[in-house]
ChimeraX commands (.cxc) that place a marker at each C-alpha (Angstrom):
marker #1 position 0.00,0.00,0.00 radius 0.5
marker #1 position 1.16,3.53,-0.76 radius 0.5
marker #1 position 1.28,6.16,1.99 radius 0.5
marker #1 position 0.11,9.56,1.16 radius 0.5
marker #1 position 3.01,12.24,0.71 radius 0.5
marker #1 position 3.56,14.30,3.91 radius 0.5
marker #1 position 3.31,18.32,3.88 radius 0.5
marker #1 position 4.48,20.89,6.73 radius 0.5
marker #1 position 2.40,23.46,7.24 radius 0.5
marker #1 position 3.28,26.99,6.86 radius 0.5
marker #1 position 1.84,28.10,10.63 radius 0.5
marker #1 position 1.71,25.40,12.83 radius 0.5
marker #1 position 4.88,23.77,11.51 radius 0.5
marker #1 position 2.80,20.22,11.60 radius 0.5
marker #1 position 3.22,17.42,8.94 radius 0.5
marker #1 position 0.01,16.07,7.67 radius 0.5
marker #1 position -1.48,13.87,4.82 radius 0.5
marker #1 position -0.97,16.12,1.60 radius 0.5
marker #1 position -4.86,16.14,0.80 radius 0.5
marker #1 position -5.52,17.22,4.62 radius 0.5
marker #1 position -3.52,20.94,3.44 radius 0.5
marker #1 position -4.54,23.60,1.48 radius 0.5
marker #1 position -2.44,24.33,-1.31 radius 0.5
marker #1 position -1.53,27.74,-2.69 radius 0.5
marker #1 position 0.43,28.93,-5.28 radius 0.5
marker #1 position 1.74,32.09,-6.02 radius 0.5
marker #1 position 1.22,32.73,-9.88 radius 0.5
marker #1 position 4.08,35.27,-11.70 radius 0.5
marker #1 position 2.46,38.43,-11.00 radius 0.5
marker #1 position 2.56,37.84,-7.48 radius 0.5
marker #1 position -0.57,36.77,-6.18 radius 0.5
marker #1 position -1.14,33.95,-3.92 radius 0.5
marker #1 position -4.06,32.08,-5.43 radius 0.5
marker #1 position -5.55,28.45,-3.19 radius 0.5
marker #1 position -5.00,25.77,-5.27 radius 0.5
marker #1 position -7.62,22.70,-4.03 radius 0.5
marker #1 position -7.23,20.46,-7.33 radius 0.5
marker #1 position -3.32,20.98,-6.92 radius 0.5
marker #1 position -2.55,21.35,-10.45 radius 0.5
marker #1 position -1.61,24.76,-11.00 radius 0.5
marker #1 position 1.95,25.61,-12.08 radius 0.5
marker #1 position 4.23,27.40,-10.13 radius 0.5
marker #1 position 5.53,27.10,-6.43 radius 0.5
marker #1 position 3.33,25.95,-3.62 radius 0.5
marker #1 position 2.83,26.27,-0.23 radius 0.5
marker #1 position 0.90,24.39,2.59 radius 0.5
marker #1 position -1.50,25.24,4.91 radius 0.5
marker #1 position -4.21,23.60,7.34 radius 0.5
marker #1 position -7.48,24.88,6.11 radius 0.5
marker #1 position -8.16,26.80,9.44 radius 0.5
marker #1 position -7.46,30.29,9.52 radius 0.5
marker #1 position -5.31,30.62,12.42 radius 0.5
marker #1 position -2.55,28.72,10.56 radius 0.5
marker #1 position -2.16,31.30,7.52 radius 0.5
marker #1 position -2.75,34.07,9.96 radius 0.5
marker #1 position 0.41,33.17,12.04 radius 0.5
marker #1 position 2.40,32.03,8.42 radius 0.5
marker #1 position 2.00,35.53,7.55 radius 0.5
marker #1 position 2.85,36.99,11.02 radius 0.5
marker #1 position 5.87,35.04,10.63 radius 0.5
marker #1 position 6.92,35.96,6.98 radius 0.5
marker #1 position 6.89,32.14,6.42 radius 0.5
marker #1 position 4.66,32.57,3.41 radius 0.5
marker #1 position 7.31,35.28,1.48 radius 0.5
marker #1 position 10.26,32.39,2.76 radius 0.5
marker #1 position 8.28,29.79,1.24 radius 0.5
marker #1 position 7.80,31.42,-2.35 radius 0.5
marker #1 position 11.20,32.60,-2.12 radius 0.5
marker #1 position 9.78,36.51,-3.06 radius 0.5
marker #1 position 7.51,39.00,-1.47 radius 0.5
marker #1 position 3.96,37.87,-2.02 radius 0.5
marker #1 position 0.15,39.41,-2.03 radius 0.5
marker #1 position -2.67,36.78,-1.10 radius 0.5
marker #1 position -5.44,36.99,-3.40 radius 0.5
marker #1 position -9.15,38.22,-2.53 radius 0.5
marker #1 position -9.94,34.80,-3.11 radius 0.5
marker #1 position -7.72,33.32,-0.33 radius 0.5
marker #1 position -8.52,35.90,1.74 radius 0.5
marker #1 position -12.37,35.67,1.15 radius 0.5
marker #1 position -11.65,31.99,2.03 radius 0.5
marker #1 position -10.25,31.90,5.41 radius 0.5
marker #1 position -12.73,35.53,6.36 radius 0.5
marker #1 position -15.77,32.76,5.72 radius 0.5
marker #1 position -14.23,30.17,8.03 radius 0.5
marker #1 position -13.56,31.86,11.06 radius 0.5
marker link #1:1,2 radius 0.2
marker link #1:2,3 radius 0.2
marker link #1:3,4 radius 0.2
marker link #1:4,5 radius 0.2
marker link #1:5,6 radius 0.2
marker link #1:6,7 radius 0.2
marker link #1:7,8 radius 0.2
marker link #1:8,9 radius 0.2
marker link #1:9,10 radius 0.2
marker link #1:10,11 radius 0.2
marker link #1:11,12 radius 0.2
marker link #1:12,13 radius 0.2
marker link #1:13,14 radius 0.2
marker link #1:14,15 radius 0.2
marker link #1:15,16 radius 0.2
marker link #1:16,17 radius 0.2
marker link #1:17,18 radius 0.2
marker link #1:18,19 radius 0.2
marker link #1:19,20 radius 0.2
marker link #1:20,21 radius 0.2
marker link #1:21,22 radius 0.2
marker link #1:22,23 radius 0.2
marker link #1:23,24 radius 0.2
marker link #1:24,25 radius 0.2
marker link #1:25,26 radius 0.2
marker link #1:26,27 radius 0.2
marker link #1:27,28 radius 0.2
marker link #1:28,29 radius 0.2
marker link #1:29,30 radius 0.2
marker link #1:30,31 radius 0.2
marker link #1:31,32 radius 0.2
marker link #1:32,33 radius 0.2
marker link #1:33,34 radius 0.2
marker link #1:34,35 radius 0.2
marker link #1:35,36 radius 0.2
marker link #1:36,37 radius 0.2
marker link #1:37,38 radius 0.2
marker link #1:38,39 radius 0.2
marker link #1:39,40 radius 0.2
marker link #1:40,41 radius 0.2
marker link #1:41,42 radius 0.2
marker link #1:42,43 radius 0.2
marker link #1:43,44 radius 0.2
marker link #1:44,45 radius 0.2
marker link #1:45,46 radius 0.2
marker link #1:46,47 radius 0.2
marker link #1:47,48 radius 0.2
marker link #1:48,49 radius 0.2
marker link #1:49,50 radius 0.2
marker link #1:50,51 radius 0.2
marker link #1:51,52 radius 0.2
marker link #1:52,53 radius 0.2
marker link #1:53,54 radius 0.2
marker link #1:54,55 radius 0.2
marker link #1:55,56 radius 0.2
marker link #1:56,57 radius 0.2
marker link #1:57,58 radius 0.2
marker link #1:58,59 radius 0.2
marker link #1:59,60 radius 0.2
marker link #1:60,61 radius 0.2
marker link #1:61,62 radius 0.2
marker link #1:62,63 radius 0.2
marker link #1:63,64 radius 0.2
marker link #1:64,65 radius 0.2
marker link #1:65,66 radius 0.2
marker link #1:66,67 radius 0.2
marker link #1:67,68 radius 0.2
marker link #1:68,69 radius 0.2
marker link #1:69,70 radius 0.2
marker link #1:70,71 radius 0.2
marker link #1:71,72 radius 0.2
marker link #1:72,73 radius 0.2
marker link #1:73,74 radius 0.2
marker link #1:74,75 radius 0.2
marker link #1:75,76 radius 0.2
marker link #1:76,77 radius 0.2
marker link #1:77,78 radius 0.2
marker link #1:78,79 radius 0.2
marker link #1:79,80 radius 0.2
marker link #1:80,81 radius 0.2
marker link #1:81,82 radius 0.2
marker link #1:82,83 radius 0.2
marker link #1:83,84 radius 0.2
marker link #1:84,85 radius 0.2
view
């Protein structure tokens, strides 16, 4: 049987199941867009789907470290996480 990939998440620093994270990627321009399918090009980034996670990645400038450049979340992402909380 094949085990499912492991991911670290961006806030809490926790390794879970891949499919357990949310993906984002941050496209050329900038923007950090979610990714759920986890088929869009470009660099990615995990995070647990609760917002307290991407709140502290970004408190921590772990988000900018992970894509390597300064980075803008999209309204998308942010409209995302504003829903769950």
């Amino acid at each position: 049987m094949r085990r499912e990939p492991g991911r670290t998440c961006l806030g809490c620093r926790e390794v879970r199941e891949k499919r357990a994270l949310v993906r984002l990627v941050r496209r050329a321009s900038g923007e950090v867009v979610a990714d759920p399918a986890g088929r869009l090009p470009g660099r990615g980034a995990y995070v647990c789907p609760d917002g307290a996670c991407l709140e502290r990645g970004l408190e921590r400038k772990r988000l900018a470290h992970a894509f390597r450049k300064p980075c803008e979340l999209s309204e998308e992402v942010r409209g995302l996480w504003q829903r769950q909380r």
